[in-house]
N, C-alpha and C positions, 0 to 999 in steps of 0.2 A: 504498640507499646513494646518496649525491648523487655529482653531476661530479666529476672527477678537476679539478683546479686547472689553469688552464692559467698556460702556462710565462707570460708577460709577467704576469699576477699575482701569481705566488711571488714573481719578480724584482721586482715592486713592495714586495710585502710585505717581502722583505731588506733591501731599501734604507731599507723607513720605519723600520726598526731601528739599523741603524748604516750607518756609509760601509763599501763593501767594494771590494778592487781587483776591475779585470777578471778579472786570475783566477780568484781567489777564486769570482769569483759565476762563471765560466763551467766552472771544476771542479764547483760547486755543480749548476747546471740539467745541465750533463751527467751525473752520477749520478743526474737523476728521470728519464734518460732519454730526453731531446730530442736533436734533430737538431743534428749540429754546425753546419751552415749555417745553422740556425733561430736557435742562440744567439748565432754571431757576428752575422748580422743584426740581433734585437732589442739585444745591445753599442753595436754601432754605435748602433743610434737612440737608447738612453738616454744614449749619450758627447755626441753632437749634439745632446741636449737640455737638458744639463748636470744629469743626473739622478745619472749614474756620472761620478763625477770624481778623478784619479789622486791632485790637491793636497789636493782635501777630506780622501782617504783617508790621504795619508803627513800630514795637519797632526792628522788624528783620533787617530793612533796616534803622532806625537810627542806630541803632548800629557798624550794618558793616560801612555805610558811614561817621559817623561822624569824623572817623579818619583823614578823606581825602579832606569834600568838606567842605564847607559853607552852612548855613541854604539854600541860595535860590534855589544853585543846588539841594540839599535833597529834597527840598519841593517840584521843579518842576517835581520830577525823581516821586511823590508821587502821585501828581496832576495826571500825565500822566499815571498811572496805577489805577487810579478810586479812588483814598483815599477819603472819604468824610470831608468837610469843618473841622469837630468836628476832627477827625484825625490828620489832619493838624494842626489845632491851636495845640493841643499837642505836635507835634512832633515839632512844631517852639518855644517851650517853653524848650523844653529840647536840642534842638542845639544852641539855642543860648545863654543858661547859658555857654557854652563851648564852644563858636565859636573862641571869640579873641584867648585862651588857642591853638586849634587844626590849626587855620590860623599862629600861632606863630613856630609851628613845623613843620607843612608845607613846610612855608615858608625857616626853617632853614635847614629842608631837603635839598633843592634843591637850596640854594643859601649860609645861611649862615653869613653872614657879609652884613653890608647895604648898601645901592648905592652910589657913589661917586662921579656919574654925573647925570643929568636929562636923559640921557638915558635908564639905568640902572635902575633907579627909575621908569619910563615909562613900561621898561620890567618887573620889579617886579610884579609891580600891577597888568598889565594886567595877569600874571601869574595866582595872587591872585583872581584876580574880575573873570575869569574863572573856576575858581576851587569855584565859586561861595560865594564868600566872599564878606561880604558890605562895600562900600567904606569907612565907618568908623572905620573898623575894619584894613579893610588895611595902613591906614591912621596911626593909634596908632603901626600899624605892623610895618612901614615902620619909624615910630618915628616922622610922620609929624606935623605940630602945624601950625594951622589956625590961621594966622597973624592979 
């Protein structure tokens, strides 16, 4: 059987796949079982090399997501993989110049023509508010007007 992998090569090998946050990759090598001060030390050095980088990862993951969700899905899916505050505000700046735009295609994807009873209307939305869209957006999606 050959060498077990060492940890700065896995961690190479992640990265030549896609961006990943720090977390992400330091959840990762701590499950093959390395040294916590091993993997913040190699973090560090790939941060200072600009190997691992937090912008690359939240522009990687707006981009692919934006086609599909709504800022708050984006933002939580960001949250939940270590983005820092400063990331986030970012990345809620550039999804939601675009959100009504991407909720509007969505939307027509998968439905198309507007609801024509309060049911239908009820199913839209929650579609929308799932696919993490704000009520507001849903609202001007769905043609509604606050009486």
């Amino acid at each position: 059987m050959g060498e077990p992998e060492s940890l700065r090569a896995h961690a190479l090998r992640m990265l030549a796949r896609r961006e990943h946050s720090r977390l992400e990759m330091q959840n990762r090598l701590l499950s093959r079982g390395a040294d916590e001060a091993e993997v913040q030390s190699l973090l560090d050095e790939f941060e200072g090399k600009g190997w691992l980088s937090e912008r690359r990862f939240v522009d990687a993951v707006v981009q692919t997501r934006k086609r599909r969700f709504g800022t708050a899905k984006v933002l939580r899916e960001l949250k939940d993989k270590g983005v820092s505050d400063q990331g986030l505000d970012e990345a809620r700046e550039v999804l939601r110049a675009e959100e009504l735009e991407t909720a509007r295609s969505v939307w027509n994807k998968k439905f198309g023509k507007q609801p024509t009873s309060l049911a239908e209307r009820a199913k839209q939305s929650r579609f929308l508010a799932g696919r993490g869209f704000s009520p507001d957006v849903i609202r001007k999606v769905l043609d509604w007007r606050d009486d």
